[in-house]
N, C-alpha and C positions, 0 to 999 in steps of 0.2 A: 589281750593280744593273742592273736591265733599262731600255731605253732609255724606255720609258711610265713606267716607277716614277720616271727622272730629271726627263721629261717634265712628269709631276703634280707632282713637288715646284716646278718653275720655274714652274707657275702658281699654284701655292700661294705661293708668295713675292710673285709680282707681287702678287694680290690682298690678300697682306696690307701691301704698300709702299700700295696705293690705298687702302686701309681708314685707312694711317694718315697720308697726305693730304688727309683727306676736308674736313676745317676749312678748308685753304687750299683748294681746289680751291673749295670754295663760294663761299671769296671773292672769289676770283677770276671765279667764274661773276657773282656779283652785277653786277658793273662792267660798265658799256655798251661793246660796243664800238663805238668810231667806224667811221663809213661810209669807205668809199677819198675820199680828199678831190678835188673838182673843182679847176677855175682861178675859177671863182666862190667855191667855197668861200675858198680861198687868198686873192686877191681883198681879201673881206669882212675876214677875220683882220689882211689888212694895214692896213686903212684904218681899225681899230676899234682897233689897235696903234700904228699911227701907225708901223710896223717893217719895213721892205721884207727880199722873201727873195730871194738868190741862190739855182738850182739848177744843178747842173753834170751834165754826163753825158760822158765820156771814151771816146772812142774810137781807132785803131788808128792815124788821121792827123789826128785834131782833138780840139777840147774843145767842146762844144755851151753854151755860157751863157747863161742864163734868167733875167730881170729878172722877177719881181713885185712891184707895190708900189702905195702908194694912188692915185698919178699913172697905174695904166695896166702894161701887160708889153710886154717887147721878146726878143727871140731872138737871139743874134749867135753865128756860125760861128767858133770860131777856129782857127786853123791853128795846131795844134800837136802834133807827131809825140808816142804814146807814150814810145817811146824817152826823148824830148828833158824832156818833162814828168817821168817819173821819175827822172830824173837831174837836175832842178832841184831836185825836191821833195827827192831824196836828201843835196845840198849841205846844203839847209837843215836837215834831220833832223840831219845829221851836224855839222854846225856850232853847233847849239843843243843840244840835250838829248844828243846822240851825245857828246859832247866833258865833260861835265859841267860847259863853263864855261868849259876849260882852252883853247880854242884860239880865235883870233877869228871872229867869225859873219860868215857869208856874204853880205855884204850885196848882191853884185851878182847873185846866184841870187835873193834877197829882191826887188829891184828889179825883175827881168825877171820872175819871176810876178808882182806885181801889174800891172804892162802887161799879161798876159796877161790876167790872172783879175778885174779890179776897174777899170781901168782903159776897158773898153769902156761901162762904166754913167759912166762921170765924171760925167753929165748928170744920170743922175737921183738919183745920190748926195753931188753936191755943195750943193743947199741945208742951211745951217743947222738946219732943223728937219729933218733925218734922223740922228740921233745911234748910232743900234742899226741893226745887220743881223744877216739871221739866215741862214745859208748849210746849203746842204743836198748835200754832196758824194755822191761815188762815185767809185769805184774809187781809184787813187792818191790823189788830194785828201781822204779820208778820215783821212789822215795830216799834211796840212798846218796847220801852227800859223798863219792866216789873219792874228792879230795881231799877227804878227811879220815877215812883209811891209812892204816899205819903198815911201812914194810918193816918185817920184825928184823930184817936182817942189818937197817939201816938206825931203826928206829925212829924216823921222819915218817911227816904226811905224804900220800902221792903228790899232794898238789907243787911239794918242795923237788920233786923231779921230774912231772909234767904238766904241760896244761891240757887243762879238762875241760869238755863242752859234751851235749848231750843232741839225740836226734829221736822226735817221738817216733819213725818209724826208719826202714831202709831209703826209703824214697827220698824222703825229705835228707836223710844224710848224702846221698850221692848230691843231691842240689847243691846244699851246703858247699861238699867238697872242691864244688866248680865256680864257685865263686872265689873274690879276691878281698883281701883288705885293703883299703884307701882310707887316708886321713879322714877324721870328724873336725870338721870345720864352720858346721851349721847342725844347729838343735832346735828343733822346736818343742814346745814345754807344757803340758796341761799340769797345773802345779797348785797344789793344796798351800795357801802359804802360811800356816800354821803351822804343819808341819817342815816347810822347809826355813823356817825362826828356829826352828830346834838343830836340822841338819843342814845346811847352809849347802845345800846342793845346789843349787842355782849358782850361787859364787864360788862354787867350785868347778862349775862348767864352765865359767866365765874366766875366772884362771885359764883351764887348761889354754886359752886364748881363741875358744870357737863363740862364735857369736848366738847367742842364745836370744828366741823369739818366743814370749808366751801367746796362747792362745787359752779361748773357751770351748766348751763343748761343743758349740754350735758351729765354731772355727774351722773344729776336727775334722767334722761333719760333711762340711763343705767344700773341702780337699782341696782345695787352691794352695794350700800351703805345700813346700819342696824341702827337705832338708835332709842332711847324713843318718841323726840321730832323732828318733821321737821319745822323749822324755816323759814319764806321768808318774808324777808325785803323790801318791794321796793311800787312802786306807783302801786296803782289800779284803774282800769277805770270800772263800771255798765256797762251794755248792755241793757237796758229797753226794747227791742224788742226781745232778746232773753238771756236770763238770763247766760246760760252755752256761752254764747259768749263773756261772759264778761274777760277783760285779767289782768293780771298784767304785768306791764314796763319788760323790758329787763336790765339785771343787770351788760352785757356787750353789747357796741352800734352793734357788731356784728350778739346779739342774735334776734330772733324774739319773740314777745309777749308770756305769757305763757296765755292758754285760759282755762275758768273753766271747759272745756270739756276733756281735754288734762291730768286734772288730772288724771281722771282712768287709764290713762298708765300708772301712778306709781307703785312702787312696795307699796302700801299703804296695805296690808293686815295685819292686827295681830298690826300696828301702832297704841303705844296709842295715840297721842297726833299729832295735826298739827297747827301749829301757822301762821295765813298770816297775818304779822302786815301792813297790806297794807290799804288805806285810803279807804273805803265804798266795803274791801272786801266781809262782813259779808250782805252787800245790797243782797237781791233776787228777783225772779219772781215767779208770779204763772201760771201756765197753767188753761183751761177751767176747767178742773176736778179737781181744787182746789188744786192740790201739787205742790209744792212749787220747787224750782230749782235756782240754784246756786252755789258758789265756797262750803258753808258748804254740799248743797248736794253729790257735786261732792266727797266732801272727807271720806262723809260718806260711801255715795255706795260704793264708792272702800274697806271701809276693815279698815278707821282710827274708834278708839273709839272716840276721842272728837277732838273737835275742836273750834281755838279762832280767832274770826276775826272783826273787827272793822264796827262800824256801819253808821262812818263819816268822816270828814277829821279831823284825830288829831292835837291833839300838839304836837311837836316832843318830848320837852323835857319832858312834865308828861306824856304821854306814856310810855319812856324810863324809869321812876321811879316807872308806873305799872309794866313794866314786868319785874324791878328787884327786887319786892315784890312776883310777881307770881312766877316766876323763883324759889326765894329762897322758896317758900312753895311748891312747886310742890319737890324740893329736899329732902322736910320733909318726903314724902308720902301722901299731900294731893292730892284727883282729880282734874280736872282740874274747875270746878264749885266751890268747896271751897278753893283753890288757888285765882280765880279772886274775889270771895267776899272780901277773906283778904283783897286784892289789896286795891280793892275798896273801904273798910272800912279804910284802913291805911292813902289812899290819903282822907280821908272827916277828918280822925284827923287830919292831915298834915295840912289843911286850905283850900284844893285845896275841897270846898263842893258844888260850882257848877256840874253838872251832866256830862257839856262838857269835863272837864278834867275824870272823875273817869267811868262815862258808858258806856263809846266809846265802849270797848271788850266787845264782843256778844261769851257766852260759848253756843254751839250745842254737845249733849250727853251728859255724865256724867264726 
């Protein structure tokens, strides 16, 4: 074959991969996209929220931390060497989801980031009416399970005096903030059911009393389906060299992988909620320019309000007892950030108060 004849056939293929995205591609064109958000923007979203946002930005001998919230923004420099910050954050990784459970959590690595990381705001995060924060890391901190940080002065987790949710950038948090929570009343399900014979997640959506519709890949695909929550059951694999490459398993041996790229071809617009209870789906990457990328970016862009995805390899069974605590409060009309607090806080009554069982879910938006 001549190199033009291999030439033509590789356009010939691209154009027919484009030909036969063209459904999603539109849909995707349909959806606005948001402007780069201001501090006014930001701002406004707080105070109509009532949700102050942490931003952080890490650098070589510091951590740069940024108060916005309805009271007003503040800036505080902290002295904190790389080095030093990923080897806290490391302890903590390794002590909670590194361990599956097995070893005791690090609670004095816990203690010294939140002096670090939460502790410079005390002021404007200790009234009463600030229940929710919504944090917006980089670099290292994009790994940090924030509600599992200890305040020494209380000696509880954050998550025991707020709820926590995550935004991979400023933009995407102002979004977030402008939306609303409304009952889950309708799920649709791409669901492994092997693994959910383990974690009975299905009948625990079915509990909370929303009607639950499974589908296949092809289903997904197809977008004709409409529901509150999009549910996906199955195993997930990281991509470290490229974030949106990362897939989750095939839920019939037919199917081929689903890739975090692949989500924007869903019909994801106006979707509140998307759940991938899949193991280190909530894992990401960052690019040179510091944003962040991955299954929660992928869902965001496309057009979901929040989203809940796991930050390790769970347990099957106290997962499946988080998300039939979330579940049932997500049915009350909580969002999807004070739904997994509950969770969270139910399973630390429960006994289950290692952070392996209860911080695995990583909530992104509101």
């Amino acid at each position: 074959m001549k190199w033009w004849q291999a030439d033509s056939g590789l356009h010939a293929d691209r154009r027919a991969r484009l030909r036969s995205n063209e459904a999603a591609r539109r849909r995707f064109a349909e959806g606005a996209i948001a402007p780069s958000a201001t501090l006014d923007a930001l701002r406004t979203g707080t105070v109509r929220s009532g949700i102050p946002v942490l931003l952080y930005w890490t650098t070589f001998g510091n951590v740069i931390a940024w108060y916005v919230g309805p009271d007003g923004s503040d800036v505080r420099n902290v002295f904190l060497p790389a080095s030093v910050l990923e080897e806290k954050i490391g302890r903590v990784l390794a002590s909670s989801g590194g361990t599956l459970g097995r070893q005791p959590y690090d609670e004095t690595a816990a203690r010294e980031l939140f002096l670090f990381l939460l502790a410079p705001f005390a002021a404007q995060l200790s009234p009463a009416s600030v229940t929710q924060i919504m944090i917006v890391p980089q670099g290292p901190l994009v790994r940090l399970p924030f509600e599992a940080l200890i305040d020494p002065a209380s000696g509880t987790p954050v998550i025991d005096r707020w709820a926590i949710s995550y935004a991979p950038n400023a933009t995407m948090a102002v979004a977030a903030l402008q939306g609303a929570a409304r009952p889950v009343r309708t799920v649709t399900a791409l669901v492994d059911t092997i693994i959910d014979d383990t974690t009975k997640e299905t009948s625990a959506i079915q509990a909370s009393g929303a009607q639950l519709k499974t589908v296949t890949r092809k289903e997904l695909f197809a977008g004709s389906w409409r529901a509150d929550s999009l549910h996906m059951l199955t195993h997930g694999e990281f991509n470290s060299a490229e974030a949106l490459l990362s897939s989750l398993a095939p839920t019939r041996p037919a199917d081929p992988p689903l890739l975090a790229a692949e989500l924007l071809a869903l019909p994801l617009r106006g979707l509140p909620l998307a759940v991938l209870s899949a193991c280190k789906g909530g894992r990401v990457g960052a690019r040179i320019s510091g944003e962040i990328y991955g299954f929660p970016w992928a869902l965001l862009a496309g057009g979901t309000t929040a989203t809940v995805l796991s930050r390790w390899d769970v347990n099957g069974d106290s997962n499946g007892r988080w998300m039939g605590v979330f579940y049932r409060e997500l049915a009350g009309g909580a969002s999807a950030a004070v739904a997994a607090a509950m969770a969270m806080r139910e399973m630390r009554k429960g006994g289950a108060t290692h952070p392996y069982y209860w911080a695995a879910m990583q909530v992104s938006g509101r």
